[in-house]
C-alpha positions as protocol buffer text, in pm:
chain_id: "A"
residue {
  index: 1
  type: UNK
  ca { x: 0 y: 0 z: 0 }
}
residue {
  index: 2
  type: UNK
  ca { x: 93 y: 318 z: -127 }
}
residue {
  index: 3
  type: UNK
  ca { x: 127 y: 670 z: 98 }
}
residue {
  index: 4
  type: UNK
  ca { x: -192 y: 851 z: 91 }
}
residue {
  index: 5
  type: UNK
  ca { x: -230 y: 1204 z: 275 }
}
residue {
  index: 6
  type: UNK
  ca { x: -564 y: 1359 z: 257 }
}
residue {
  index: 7
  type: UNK
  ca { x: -622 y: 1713 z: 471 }
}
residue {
  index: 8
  type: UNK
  ca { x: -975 y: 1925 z: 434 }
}
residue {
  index: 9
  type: UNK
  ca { x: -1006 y: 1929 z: 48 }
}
residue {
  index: 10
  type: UNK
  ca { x: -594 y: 1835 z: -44 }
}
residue {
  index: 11
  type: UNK
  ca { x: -614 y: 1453 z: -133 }
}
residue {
  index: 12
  type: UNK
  ca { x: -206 y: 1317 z: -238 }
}
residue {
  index: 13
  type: UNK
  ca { x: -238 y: 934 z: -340 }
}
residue {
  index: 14
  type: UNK
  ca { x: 123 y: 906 z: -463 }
}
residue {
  index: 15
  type: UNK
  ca { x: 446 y: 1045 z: -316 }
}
residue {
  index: 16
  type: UNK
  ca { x: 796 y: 936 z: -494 }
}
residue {
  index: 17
  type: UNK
  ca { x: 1111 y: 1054 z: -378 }
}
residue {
  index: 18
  type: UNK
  ca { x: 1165 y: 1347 z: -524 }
}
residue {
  index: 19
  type: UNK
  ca { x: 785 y: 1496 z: -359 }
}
residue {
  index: 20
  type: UNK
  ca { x: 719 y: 1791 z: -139 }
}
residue {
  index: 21
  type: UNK
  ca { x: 451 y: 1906 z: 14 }
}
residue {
  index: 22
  type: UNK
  ca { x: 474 y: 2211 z: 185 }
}
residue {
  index: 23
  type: UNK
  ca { x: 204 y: 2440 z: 321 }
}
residue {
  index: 24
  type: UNK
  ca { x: 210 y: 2852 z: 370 }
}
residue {
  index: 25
  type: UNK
  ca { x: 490 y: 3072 z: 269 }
}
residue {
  index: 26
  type: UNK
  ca { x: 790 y: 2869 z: 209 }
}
residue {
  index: 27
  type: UNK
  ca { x: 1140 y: 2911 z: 95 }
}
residue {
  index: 28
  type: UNK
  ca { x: 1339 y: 2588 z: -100 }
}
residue {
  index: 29
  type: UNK
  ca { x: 1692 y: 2615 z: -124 }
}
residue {
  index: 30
  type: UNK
  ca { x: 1884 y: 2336 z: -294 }
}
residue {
  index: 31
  type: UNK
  ca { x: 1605 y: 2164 z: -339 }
}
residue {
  index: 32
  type: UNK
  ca { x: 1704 y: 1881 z: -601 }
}
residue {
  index: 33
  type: UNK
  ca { x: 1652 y: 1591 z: -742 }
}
residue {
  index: 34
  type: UNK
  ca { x: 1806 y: 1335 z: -1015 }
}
residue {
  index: 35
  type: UNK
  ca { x: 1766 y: 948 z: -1055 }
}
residue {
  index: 36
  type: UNK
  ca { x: 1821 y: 706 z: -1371 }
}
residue {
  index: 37
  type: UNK
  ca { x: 1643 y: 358 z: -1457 }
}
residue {
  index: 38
  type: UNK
  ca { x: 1832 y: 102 z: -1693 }
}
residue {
  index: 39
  type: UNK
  ca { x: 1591 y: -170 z: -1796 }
}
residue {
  index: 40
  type: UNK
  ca { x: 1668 y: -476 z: -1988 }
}
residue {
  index: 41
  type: UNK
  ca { x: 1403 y: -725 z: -1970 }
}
residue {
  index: 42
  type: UNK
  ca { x: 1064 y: -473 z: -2056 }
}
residue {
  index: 43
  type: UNK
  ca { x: 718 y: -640 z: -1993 }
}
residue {
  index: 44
  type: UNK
  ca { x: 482 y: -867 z: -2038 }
}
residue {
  index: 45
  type: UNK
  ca { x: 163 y: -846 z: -2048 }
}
residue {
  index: 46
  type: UNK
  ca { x: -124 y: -1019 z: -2152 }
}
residue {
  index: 47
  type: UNK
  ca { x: -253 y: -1355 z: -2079 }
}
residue {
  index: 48
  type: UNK
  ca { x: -94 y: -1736 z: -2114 }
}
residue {
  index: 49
  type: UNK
  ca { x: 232 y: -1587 z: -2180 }
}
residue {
  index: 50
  type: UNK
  ca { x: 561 y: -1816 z: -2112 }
}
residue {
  index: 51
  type: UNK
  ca { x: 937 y: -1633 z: -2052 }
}
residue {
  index: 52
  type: UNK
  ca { x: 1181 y: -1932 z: -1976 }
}
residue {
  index: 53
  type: UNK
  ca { x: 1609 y: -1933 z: -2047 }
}
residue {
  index: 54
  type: UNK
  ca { x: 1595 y: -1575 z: -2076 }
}
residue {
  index: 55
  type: UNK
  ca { x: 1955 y: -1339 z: -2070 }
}
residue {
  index: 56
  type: UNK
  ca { x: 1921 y: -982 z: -2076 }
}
residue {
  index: 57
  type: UNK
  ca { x: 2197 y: -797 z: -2072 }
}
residue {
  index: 58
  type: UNK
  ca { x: 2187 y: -370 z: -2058 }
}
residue {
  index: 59
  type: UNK
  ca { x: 2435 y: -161 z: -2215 }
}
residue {
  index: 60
  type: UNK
  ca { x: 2520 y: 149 z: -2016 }
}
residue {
  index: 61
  type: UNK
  ca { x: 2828 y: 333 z: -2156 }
}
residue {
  index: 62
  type: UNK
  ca { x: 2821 y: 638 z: -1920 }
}
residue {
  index: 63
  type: UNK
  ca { x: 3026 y: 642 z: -1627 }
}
residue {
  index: 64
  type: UNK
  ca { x: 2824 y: 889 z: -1439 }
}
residue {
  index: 65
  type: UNK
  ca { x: 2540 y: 746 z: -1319 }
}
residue {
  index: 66
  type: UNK
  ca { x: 2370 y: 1083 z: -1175 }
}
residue {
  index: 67
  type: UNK
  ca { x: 2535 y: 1355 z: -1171 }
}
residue {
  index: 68
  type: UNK
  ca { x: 2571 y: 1543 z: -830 }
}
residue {
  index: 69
  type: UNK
  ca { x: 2809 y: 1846 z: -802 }
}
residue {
  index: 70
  type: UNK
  ca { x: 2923 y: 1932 z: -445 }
}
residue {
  index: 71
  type: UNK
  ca { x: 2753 y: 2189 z: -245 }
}
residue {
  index: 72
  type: UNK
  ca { x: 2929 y: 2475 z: -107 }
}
residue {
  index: 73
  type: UNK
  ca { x: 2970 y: 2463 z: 241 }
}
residue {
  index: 74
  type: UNK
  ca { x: 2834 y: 2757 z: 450 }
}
């Protein structure tokens, strides 16, 4: 089961990582966010269906997976 935050007439039914919720006079600073997916397989979908002896193999040539640069220290 997924988060769910419901106040007076605000209903959320999905929060991911990169979510804010944030009420009134409000000040983000450095407020960031970066991800990456690699998939190699897909999906399947319908009915009946068989996958058996299956290699799956995902290229990724970058070396950087997300980039973060350092933040300056105060």
């Amino acid at each position: 089961m997924g988060t769910k935050i419901s106040f007076k007439s605000l209903s959320i039914n999905q929060v991911s990582s990169s979510s804010g919720v944030f009420s009134g006079r409000n000040k983000h600073i450095g407020w960031k966010s970066s991800s990456k997916l690699n998939e190699g397989f897909g999906k399947i979908d319908g009915q009946d269906n068989i996958v058996e002896n299956n290699y799956n193999i995902t290229f990724d040539p970058d070396y950087i997976d997300v980039y973060q640069p350092q933040r300056k220290k105060e």
